[in-house]
N, C-alpha and C positions, 0 to 999 in steps of 0.2 A: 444887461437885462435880456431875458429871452422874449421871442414873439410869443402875442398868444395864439390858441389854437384854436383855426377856425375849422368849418367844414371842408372845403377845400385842403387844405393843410391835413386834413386829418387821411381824406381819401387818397391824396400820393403816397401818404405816410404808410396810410393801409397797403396800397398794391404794393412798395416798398418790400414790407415787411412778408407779405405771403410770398413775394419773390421771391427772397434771402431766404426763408425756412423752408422753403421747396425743397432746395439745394442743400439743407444743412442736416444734416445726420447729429440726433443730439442722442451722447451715449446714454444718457441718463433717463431715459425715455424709454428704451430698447426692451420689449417685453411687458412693456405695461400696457395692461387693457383696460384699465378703467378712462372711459373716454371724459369724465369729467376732469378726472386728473392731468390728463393734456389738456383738456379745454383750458381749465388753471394756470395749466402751467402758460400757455400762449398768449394767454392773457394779461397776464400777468408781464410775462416778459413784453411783449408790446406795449403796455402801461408804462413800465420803467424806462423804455425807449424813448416815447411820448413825453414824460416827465425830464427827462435830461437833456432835450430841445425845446420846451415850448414851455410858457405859463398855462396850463388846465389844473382843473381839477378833476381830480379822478376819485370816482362815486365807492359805493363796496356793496357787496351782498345785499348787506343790511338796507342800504338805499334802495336798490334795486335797479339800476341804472349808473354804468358806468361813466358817463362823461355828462353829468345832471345838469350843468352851463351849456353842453350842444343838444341835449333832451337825446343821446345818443347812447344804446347800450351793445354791448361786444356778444355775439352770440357764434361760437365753434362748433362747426360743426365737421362731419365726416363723409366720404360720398359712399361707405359701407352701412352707415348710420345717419341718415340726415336728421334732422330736427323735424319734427312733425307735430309739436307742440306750441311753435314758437306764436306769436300774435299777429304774424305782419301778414296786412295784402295781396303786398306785390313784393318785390323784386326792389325796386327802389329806397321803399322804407326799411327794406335792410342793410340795404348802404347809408341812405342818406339819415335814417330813423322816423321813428313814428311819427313826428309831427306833422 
């Protein structure tokens, strides 16, 4: 039976994973500018990541919130294009989320 996934778990999990993609050249990315489509795509692969370690659940679009059990949603961004849309305060509630 896997652990479930708490806050804590999630935030190593996170730095984890923006380590390993720093480093990782994905060919299939290569050229593409539509930055929602990486957004997606990182997203997505992080989620499945998440999902083949840990009991969560994991939210969709349609929700609006991707980990609706931590009140926590995944937001990709870019330092060419940052998010300037997004809801949060601080700095915090985007890690830790809105609540």
């Amino acid at each position: 039976m896997k652990p479930d996934l708490d806050i804590e778990k999630l935030k190593t999990e996170a730095k984890r994973f923006s380590e390993m993609e720093s480093e990782h050249d994905e060919p299939s990315l290569f050229g593409v500018t539509d930055g929602k489509a990486v957004g997606t795509y990182l997203e997505h692969k992080f989620q499945s990541g998440l999902l083949s370690k840990y009991n969560v659940e994991i939210g969709s679009s349609a929700k609006g919130i991707d980990f609706p059990d931590l009140g926590i949603d995944i937001k990709v961004t870019s330092i060419k294009q940052p998010q300037s849309s997004c809801p949060y305060k601080s700095a915090k509630q985007k890690i830790c989320g809105l609540g």
